[in-house]
N, C-alpha and C positions, 0 to 999 in steps of 0.2 A: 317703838310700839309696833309689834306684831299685826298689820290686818288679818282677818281673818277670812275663808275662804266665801264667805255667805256676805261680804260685801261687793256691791257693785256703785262705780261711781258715776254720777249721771249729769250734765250738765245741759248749759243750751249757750248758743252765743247769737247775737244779733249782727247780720251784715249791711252797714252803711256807711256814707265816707266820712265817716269818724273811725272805723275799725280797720285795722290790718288783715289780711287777707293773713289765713291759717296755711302751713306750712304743707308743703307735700311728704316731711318725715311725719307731718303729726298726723296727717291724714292718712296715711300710710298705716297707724296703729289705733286709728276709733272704726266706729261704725257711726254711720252720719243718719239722720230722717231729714231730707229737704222739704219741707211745707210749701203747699202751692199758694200765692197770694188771689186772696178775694177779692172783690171792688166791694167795698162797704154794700152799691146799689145794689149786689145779688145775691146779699147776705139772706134777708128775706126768701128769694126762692131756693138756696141751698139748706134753712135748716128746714123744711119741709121733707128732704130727703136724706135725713139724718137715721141709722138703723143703730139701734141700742143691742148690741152682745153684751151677754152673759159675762160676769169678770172672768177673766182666764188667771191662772193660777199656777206659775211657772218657777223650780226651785232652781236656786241659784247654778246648781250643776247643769241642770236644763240651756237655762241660758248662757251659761260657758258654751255649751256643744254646740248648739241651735244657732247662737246669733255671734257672738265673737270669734267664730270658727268660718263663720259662713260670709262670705265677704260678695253674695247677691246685694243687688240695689233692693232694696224697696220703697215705692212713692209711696206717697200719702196725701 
């Protein structure tokens, strides 16, 4: 089966000691988003400062160039 160019494949993995520690070849060929951990207690004053953007609307080509080319960190 041919993929074609307009797929992107997306995943999430969760790390604790139950899981093995991802490779430095595999990490070497993704692009990662590391999430900062909350305390539940501050969850309350963190969605208060929550800013809703507009959907952004990015075609596949886009995101070849922009994000799997571009090997910056980005937090979140």
């Amino acid at each position: 089966i041919e993929i074609g160019e307009n797929i992107i494949f997306v995943g999430t993995v969760n790390f604790d000691e139950t899981t093995k520690e991802l490779s430095d070849r595999l990490l070497d060929r993704t692009n990662l988003i590391t999430l900062q951990k909350i305390p539940f207690c501050e969850m309350d004053m963190e969605q208060g400062k929550v800013v809703l953007h507009p959907p952004l609307k990015v075609t596949a080509g886009e995101f070849r160039i922009n994000w799997m080319r571009n090997k910056a960190m980005i937090e979140v």
